[in-house]
LOVEX-922111 format. One record per residue (C-alpha): residue in three letters; x, y, z. Coordinates in steps of 0.02 Angstrom, whole numbers, padded with zeros to 5 digits, always signed. Layout:
// LOVEX-922111
ALAXYZ/...
This chain:
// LOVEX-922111
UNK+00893+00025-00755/UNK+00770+00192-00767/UNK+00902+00290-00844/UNK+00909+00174-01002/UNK+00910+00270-01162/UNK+00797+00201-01306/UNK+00946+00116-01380/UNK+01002+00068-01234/UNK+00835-00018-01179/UNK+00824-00108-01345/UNK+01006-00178-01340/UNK+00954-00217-01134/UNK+00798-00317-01201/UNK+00849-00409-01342/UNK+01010-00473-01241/UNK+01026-00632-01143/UNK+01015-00666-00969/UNK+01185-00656-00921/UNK+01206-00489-01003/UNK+01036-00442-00909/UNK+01120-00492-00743/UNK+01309-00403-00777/UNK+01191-00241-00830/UNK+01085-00252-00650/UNK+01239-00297-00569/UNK+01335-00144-00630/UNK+01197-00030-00559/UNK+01204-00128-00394/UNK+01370-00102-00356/UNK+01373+00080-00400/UNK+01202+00108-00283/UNK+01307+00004-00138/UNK+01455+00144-00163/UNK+01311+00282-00143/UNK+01213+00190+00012/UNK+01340+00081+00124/UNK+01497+00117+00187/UNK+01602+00118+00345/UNK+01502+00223+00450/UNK+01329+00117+00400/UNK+01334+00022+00549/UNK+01356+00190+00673/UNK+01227+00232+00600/UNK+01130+00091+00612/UNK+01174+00062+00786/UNK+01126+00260+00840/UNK+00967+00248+00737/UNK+00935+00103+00861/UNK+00984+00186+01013/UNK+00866+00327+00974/UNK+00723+00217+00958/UNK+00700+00257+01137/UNK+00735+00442+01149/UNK+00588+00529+01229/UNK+00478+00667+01193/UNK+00587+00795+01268/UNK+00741+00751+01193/UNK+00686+00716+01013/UNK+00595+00893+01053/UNK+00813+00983+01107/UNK+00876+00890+00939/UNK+00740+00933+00810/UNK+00739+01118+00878/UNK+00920+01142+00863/UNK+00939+01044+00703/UNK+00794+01125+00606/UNK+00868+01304+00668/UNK+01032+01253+00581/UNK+00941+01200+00422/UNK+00817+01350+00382/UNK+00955+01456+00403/UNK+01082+01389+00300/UNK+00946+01348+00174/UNK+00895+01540+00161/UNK+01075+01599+00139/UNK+01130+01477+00027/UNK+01009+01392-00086/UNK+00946+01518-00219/UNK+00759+01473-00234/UNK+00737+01495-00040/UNK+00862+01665-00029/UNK+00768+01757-00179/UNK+00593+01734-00086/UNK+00649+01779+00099/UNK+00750+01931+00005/UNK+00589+01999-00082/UNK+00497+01986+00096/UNK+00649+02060+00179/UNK+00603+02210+00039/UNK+00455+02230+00074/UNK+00491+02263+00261/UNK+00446+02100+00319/UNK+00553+02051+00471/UNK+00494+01856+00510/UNK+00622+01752+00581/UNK+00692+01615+00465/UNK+00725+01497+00603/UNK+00526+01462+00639/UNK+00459+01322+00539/UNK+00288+01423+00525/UNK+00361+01587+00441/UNK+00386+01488+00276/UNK+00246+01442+00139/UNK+00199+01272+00104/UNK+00311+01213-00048/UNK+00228+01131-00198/UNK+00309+00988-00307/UNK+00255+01113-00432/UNK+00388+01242-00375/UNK+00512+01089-00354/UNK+00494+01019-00524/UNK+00477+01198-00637/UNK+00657+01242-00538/UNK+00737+01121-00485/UNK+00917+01181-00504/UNK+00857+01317-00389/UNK+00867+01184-00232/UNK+01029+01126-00254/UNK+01113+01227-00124/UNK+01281+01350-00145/UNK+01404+01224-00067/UNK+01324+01068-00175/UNK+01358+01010-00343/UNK+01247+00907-00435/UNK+01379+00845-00548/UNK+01464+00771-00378/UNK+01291+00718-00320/UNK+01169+00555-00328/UNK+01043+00614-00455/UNK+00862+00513-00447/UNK+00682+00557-00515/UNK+00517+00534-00438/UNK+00410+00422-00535/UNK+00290+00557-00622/UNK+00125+00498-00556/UNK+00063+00681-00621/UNK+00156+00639-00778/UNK+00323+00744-00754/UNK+00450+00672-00623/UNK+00532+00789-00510/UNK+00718+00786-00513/UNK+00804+00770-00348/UNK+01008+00780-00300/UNK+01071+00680-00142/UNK+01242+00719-00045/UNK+01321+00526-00011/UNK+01299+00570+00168/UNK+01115+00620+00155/UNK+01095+00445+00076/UNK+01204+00343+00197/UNK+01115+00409+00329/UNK+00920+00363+00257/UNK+01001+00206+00232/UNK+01073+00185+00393/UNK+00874+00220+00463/UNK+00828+00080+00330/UNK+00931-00031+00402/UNK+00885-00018+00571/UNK+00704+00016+00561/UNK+00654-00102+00439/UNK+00774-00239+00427/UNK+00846-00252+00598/UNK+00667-00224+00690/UNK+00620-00388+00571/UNK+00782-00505+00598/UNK+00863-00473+00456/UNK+01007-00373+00383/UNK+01068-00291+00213/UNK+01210-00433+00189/UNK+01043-00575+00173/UNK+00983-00619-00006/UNK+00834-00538-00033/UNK+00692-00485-00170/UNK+00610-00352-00238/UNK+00441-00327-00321/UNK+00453-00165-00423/UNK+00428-00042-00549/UNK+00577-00074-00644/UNK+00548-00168-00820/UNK+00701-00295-00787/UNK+00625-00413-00925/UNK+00538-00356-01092/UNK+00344-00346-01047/UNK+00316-00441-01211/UNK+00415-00593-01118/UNK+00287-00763-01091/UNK+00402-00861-01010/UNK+00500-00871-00858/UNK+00624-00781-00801/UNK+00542-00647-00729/UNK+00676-00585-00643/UNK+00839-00529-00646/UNK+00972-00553-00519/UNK+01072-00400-00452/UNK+01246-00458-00355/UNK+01294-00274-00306/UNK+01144-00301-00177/UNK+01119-00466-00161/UNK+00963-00426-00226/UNK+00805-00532-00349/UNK+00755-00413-00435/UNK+00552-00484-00493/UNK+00444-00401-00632/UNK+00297-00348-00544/UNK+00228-00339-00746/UNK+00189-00517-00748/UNK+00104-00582-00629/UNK-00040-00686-00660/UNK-00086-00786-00808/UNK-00001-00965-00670/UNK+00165-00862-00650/UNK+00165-00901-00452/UNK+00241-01049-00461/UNK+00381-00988-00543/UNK+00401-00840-00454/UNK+00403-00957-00284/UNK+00522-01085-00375/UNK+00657-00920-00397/UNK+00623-00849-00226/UNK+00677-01034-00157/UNK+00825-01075-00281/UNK+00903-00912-00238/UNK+00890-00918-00057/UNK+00787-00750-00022/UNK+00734-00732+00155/UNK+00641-00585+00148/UNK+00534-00501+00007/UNK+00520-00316-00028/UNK+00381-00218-00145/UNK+00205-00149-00168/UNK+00067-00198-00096/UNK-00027-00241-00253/UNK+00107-00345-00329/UNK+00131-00437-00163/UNK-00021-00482-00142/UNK-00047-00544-00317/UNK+00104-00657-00301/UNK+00017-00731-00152/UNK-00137-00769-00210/UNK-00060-00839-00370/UNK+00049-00948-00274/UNK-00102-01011-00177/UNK-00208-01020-00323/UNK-00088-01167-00395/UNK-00101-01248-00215/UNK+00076-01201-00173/UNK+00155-01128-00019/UNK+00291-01002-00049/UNK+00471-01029+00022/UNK+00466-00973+00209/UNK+00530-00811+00235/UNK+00558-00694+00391/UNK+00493-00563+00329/UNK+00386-00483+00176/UNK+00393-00289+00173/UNK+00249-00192+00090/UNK+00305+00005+00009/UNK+00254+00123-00105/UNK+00044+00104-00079/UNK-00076+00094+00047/UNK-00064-00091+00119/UNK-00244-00159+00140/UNK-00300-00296+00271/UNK-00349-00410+00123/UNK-00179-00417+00048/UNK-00088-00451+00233/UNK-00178-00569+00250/UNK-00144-00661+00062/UNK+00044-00613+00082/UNK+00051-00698+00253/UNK-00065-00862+00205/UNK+00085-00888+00058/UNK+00244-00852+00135/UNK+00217-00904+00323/UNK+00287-00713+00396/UNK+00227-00577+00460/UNK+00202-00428+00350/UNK+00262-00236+00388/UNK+00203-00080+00298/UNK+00323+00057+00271/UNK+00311+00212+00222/UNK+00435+00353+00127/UNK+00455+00432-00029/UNK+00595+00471-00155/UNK+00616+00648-00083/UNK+00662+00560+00078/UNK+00598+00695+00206/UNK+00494+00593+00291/UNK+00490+00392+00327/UNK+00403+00277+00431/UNK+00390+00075+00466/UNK+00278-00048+00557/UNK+00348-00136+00725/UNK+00295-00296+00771/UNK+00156-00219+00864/UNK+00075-00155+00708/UNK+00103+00023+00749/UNK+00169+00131+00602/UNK+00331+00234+00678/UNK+00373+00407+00612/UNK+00595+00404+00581/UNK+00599+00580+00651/UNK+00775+00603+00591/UNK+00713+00605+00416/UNK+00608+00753+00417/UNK+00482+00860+00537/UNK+00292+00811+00484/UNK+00145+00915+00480/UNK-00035+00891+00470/UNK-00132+01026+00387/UNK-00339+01061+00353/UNK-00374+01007+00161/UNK-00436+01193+00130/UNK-00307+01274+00255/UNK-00122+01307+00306/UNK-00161+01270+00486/UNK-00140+01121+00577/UNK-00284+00991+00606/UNK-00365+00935+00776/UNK-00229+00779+00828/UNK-00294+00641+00750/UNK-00397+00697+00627/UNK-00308+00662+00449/UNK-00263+00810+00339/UNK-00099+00855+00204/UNK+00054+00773+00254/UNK+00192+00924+00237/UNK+00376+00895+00258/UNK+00533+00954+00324/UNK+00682+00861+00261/UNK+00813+00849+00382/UNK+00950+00740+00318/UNK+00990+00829+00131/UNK+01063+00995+00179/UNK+01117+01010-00015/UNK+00950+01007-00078/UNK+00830+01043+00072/UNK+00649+01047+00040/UNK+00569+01149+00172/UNK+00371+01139+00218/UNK+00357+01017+00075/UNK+00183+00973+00020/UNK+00224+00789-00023/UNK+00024+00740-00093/UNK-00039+00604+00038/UNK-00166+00618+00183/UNK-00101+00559+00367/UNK-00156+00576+00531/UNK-00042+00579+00678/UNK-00075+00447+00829/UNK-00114+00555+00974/UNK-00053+00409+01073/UNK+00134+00416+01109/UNK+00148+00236+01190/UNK+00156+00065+01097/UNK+00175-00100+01156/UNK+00350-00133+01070/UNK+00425-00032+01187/UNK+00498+00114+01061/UNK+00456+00282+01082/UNK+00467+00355+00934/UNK+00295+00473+00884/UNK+00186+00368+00772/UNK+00061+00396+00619/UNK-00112+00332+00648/UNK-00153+00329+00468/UNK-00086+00329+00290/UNK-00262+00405+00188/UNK-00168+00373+00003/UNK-00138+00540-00127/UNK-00225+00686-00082/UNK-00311+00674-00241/UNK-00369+00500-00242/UNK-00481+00533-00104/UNK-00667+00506-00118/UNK-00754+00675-00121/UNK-00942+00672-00071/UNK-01091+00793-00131/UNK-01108+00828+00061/UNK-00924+00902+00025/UNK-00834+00736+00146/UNK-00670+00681+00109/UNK-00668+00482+00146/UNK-00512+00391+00122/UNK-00467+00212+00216/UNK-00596+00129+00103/UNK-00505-00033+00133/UNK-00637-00105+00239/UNK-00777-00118+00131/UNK-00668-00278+00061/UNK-00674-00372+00215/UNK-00767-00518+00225/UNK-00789-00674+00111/UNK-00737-00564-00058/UNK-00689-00669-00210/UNK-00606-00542-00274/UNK-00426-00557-00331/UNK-00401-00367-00358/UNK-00515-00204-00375/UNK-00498-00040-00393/UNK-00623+00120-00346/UNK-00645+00236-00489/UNK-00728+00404-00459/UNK-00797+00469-00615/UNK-00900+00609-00548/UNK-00946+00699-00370/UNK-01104+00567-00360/UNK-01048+00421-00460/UNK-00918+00288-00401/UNK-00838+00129-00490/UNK-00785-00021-00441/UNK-00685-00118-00562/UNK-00659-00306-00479/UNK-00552-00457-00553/UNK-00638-00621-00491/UNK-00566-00740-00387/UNK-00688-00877-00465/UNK-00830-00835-00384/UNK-00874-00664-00371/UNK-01057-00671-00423/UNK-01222-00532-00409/UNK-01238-00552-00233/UNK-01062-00523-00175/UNK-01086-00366-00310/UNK-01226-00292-00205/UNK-01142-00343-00050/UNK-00991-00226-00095/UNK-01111-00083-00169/UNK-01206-00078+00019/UNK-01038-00077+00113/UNK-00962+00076-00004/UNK-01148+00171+00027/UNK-01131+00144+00205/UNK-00978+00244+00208/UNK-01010+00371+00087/UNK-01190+00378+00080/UNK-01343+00341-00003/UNK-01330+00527-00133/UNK-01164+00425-00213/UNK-01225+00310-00382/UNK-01109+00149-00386/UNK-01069+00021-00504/UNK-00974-00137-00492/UNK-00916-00216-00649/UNK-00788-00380-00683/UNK-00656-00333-00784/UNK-00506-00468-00831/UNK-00381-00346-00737/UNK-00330-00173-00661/UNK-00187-00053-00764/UNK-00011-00019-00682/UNK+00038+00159-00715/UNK+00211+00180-00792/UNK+00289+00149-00632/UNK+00211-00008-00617/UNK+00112+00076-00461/UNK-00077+00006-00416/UNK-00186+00141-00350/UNK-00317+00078-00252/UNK-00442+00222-00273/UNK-00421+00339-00411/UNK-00512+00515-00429/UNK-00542+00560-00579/UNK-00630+00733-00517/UNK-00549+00914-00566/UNK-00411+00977-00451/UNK-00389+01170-00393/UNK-00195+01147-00420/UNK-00090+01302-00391/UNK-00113+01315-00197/UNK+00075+01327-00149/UNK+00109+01495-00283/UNK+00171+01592-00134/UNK+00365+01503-00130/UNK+00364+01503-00314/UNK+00455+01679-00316/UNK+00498+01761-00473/UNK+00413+01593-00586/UNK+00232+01640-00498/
């Protein structure tokens, strides 16, 4: 659906629902060729088995699998063999095989060359080709070998559908960014459905306005039992459907991806649809992925990529813990390997490496949000997790924390019906407590908060100058 050409959308749009559902279909089947095939459930079943590898032995396979990478990826992808060439010139003799001899990579680099990934024995013609979805307002174009994304999949498929009772071959439904019905549509359906993955594919464009029941009438007539999307739009399916004193269809699971889930919305998403709700975590670039177990613990997939924690202002690793720049190590696309790859969030590693549910896996403490949506302080702090200052008896359907300047802060809130001058204040003293008493803030009603493009709800939003440019030292010859 995202590669539509103009034409294309306008013949997609104007058409009826049958041709809506052949078009979805179409792309279904062809993204089942690309993510499923005979090997899906070895995979599935090894991803499984590793669950409860420890520390030592995820330690032997990263070391010997990362060895085999950076080398192949310095011999054989141009980008990364024209920089360790011009420091082999200049007499520097660093070994490629240690993580912390290359730079940081910025999505910068990625997106002014991105040709200059694909590596010597890959072809992108022969290749899945995806974008990111441009939250900086260009998209970075990626190339996937089949195997690279059979094998994410085969994580998927273990770590977030098996761990939660369910499988690929159930009916399910997704909340996203795709526009699978004209925005201009008033009327129901809202959805499209997609029989290459057995999938209900919901606008997450329109919600609201006493579309919940609806919504909850299509998750029930086509037999979904388990529900897929971002928090946001979750969430305000939820309260919609409890708004019109309805209980969704019980599910076995509701899965939350692509932003920071906050204790407000569990809570909505499980009061509607009777089931627990896990947060996941990943990106397009797929080197790095993690997912909630039933103990709430947030699971790194170490087979998807080597993480790093960095200082904010620094290229050095923080106190374990502490939160700092998530960088990444791809491990599964060998044909387009990003290496030390700054992907723009904040995490903190869980010292810990126990959990209650048994698995062993290491496990993230923290998901902060975008590096740059994180409050900055005129004490120079960097507070993210702001997520609690919206507990308690809120009636606030949705808000969303502007930062306008170092020392002012906005709060835009949609009312739930009763959000009044008290619960205003009450909001303004919890976000002070946190950040301080030199921060101005300002709560104002507004009838409701923007998507971006991607259909993407960003919980805080700084709107504060960036230093951009950090990662020049891998651009090469483009610096």
């Amino acid at each position: 659906m995202s590669r539509l050409s103009e034409f294309g959308r306008r013949l997609y749009d104007g058409a009826p629902m049958p041709f809506r559902t052949f078009a979805a279909s179409a792309r279904g089947f062809q993204l089942r060729l690309w993510r499923y095939g005979r090997e899906t459930e070895r995979y599935t079943e090894e991803a499984l088995d590793r669950d409860h590898w420890n520390g030592a032995r995820w330690k032997s396979w990263r070391e010997e699998t990362l060895s085999r990478l950076l080398v192949e990826a310095s011999r054989k992808v141009p980008f990364y063999r024209e920089h360790w060439a011009a420091r082999r010139r200049s007499g520097d003799r660093s070994s490629v095989e240690r993580l912390e001899n290359w730079p940081i990579l910025s999505k910068a680099a990625v997106r002014a060359r991105p040709f200059a990934f694909v590596s010597d024995d890959g072809s992108p013609r022969r290749m899945l080709h995806e974008t990111t979805s441009g939250t900086s307002g260009t998209p970075i174009h990626l190339w996937f070998a089949r195997g690279a994304v059979r094998q994410w999949y085969g994580l998927v498929e273990a770590r977030i559908r098996r761990w939660n009772g369910v499988t690929r071959h159930d009916r399910w439904a997704i909340l996203g960014g795709q526009l699978v019905v004209p925005v201009r549509a008033t009327k129901p359906p809202f959805w499209v459905w997609n029989a290459g993955l057995r999938q209900l594919y919901m606008s997450s464009y329109h919600l609201g306005n006493g579309a919940g029941a609806s919504y909850a009438d299509a998750l029930a007539r086509y037999g979904v039992r388990y529900v897929l999307g971002y928090a946001s739009s979750l969430s305000l399916l939820a309260k919609d459907i409890l708004a019109a004193g309805r209980q969704g269809p019980p599910l076995a699971v509701a899965i939350s991806n692509a932003e920071p889930l906050l204790a407000h919305q569990r809570q909505a998403i499980e009061a509607a649809f009777g089931c627990p709700v896990r947060d996941t975590y990943g990106m397009c670039e797929i080197v790095c992925g993690a997912s909630e177990c039933p103990s709430g613990r947030l699971h790194q997939w170490p087979e998807a990529g080597v993480v790093e924690i960095l200082e904010d202002q620094a290229d050095a690793p923080v106190v374990p813990g502490h939160p700092g720049r998530l960088i990444a190590t791809g491990l599964l696309n060998g044909l387009m390997p990003l290496v030390r790859y700054e992907v723009g969030d904040r995490a903190a590693i869980e010292p810990q490496s126990s959990c209650d549910c048994g698995r062993l896996l290491p496990m993230l403490k923290s998901i902060e949000g975008r590096s740059d949506d994180v409050i900055r302080t005129p004490s120079g702090r960097a507070v993210g997790r702001l997520d609690p200052v919206f507990k308690g008896d809120f009636r606030i359907r949705e808000a969303q924390i502007i930062q306008e300047a170092l020392d002012h802060l906005r709060v835009d809130v949609v009312s739930d019906g009763g959000f009044d001058e008290e619960q205003s204040a009450r909001l303004s003293r919890a976000l002070h407590e946190r950040l301080g008493d030199d921060v101005t803030v300002r709560v104002r009603l507004v009838e409701s908060i923007p998507r971006g493009a991607n259909g993407k709800f960003r919980a805080v939003v700084s709107q504060l100058p960036t230093s951009g440019g950090r990662m020049a030292a891998l651009e090469g010859r483009s610096a």
